[in-house]
C-alpha positions in Angstrom: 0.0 0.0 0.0 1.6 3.1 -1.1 1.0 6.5 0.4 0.1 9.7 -0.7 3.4 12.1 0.6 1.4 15.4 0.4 -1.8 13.6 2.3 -1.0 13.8 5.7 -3.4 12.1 8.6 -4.8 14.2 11.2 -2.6 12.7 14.1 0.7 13.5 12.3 -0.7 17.0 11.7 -0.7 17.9 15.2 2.3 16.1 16.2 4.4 18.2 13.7 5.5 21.8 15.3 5.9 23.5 12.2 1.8 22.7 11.5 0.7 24.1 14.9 2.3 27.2 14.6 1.0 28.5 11.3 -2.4 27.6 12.3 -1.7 29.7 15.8 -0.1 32.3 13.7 -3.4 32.4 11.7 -5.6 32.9 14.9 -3.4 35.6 16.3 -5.5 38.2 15.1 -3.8 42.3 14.0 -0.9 43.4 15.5 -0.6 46.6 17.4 1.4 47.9 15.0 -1.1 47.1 12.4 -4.2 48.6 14.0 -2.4 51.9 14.8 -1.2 52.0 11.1 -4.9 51.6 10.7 -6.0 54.2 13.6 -3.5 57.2 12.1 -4.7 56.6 8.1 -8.6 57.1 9.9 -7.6 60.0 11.3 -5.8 61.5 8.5 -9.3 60.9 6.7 -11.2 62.7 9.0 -9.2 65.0 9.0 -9.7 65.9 5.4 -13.6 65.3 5.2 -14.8 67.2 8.2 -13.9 70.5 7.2 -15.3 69.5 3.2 -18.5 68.5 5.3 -18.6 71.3 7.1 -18.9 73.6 3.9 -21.2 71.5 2.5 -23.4 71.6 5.3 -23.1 75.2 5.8 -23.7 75.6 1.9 -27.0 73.3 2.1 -28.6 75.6 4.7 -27.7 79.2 2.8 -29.2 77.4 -0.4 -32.6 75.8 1.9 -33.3 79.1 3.2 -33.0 81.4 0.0 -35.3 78.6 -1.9 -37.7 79.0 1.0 -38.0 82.6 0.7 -38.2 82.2 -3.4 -41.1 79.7 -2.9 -43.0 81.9 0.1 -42.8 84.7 -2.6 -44.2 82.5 -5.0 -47.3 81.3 -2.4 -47.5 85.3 -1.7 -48.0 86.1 -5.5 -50.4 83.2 -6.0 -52.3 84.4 -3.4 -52.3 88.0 -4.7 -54.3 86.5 -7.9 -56.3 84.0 -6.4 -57.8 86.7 -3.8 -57.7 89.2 -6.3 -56.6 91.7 -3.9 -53.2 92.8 -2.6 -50.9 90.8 -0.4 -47.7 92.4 1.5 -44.8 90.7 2.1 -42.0 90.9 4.9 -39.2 89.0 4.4 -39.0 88.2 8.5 -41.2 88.4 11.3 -39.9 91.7 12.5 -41.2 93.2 9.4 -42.7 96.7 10.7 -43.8 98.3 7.0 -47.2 99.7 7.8 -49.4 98.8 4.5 -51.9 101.4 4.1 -55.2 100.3 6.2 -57.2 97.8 4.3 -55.1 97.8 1.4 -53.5 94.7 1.9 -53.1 91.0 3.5 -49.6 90.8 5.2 -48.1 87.6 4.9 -44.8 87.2 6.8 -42.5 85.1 5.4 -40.6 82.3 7.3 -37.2 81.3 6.2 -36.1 78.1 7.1 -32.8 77.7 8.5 -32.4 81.2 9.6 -29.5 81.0 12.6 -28.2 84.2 14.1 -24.6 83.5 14.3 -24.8 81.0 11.6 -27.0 82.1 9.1 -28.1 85.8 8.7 -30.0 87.6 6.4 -29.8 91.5 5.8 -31.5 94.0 3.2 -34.4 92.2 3.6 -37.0 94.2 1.3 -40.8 94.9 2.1 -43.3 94.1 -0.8 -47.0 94.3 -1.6 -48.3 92.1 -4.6 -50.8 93.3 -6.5 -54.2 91.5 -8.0 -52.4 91.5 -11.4 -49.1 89.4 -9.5 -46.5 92.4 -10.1 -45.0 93.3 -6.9 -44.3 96.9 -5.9 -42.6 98.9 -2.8 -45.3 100.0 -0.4 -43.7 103.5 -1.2 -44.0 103.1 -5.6 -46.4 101.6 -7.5 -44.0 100.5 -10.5 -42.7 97.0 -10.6 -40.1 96.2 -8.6 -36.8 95.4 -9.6 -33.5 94.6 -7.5 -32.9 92.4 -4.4 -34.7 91.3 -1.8 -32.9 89.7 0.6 -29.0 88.7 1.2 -28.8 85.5 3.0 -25.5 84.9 4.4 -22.9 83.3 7.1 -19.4 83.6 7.9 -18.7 79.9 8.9 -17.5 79.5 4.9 -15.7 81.9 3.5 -16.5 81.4 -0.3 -19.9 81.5 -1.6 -21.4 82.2 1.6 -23.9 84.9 0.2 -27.2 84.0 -2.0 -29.1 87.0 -3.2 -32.3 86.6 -4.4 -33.8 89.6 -7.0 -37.2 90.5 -8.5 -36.9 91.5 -11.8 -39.6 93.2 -13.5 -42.1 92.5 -10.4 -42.7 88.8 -11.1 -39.7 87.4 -11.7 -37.5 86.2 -8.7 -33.7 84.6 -9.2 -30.9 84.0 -6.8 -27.4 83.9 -6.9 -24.2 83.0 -5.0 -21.5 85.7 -4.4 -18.4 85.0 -2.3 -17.2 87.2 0.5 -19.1 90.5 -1.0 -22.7 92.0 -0.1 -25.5 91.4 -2.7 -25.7 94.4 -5.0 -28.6 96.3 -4.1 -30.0 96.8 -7.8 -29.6 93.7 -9.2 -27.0 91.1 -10.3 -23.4 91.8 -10.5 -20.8 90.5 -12.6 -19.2 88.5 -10.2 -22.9 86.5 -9.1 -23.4 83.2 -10.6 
């Protein structure tokens, strides 16, 4: 009977020192030199991502809060034409612009996100809509045109402004502008 030399019978297997310690050797488990290899690459890694995060988070609210106000001015000029009658607008609730008496529903619009300290917003303009949709100062009756709020922070320090316009009474738009205030009139050449 002839035997197989690379078949080897269990008892043999554990008799034979070299066997027993390359299956202990594969049981041992990381080394400590492994895992803090493994600890300082994790760190390096956050390292790099939580300050990207931070912008994006940052970012993500300045963008939430302008689309809120865009889409509360779009519910204010619906609501303008629906009631056929004139609605005022303030871009916060401190708004104190006294519409004449009568002449006007004020809706106050809420802006999501708004964080003193983290997120401000400045220039905020007062606006009436009329029955026909076009908004107007409560001071002119011509169709408005230039910005209407700056929303901004200074815990980014590029595109940390969005300005958001009327153009032409009805048409609103926002833009991003880094480290400069919103032009009053309308977009500059810098706002993308």
């Amino acid at each position: 009977m002839r035997l197989n030399p690379h078949h080897a019978s269990p008892a043999s297997a554990s008799t034979h020192p070299r066997g027993s310690q390359s299956r202990y050797r594969r049981m041992r488990g990381f080394t400590i030199i492994e895992l803090m290899i493994t600890l300082v690459v994790a760190a390096i890694l956050l390292a790099i991502a939580i300050p990207s995060f931070t912008y994006l988070t940052v970012s993500n609210k300045l963008t939430t809060s302008a689309n809120s106000l865009v889409s509360n001015l779009a519910i204010a000029r619906m609501a303008a034409i629906k009631r056929n009658a004139d609605v005022g607008v303030c871009g916060d609730n401190t708004c104190s612009v006294n519409f004449p008496a009568g002449s006007a529903t004020v809706i106050h619009v809420g802006i999501s996100s708004i964080q003193p300290g983290v997120i401000d917003i400045k220039n905020v303009k007062a606006l009436d809509y009329g029955a026909q949709g076009l908004a107007h100062t409560t001071t002119s009756t011509a169709p408005y045109n230039g910005l209407i709020a700056d929303i901004y922070t200074g815990q980014i320090s590029s595109n940390n402004h969005r300005c958001v316009y009327l153009t032409s009474g009805s048409v609103v738009s926002t833009c991003t502008e880094s480290n400069a205030n919103c032009a009053l009139g309308g977009p500059s050449g810098t706002c993308q």
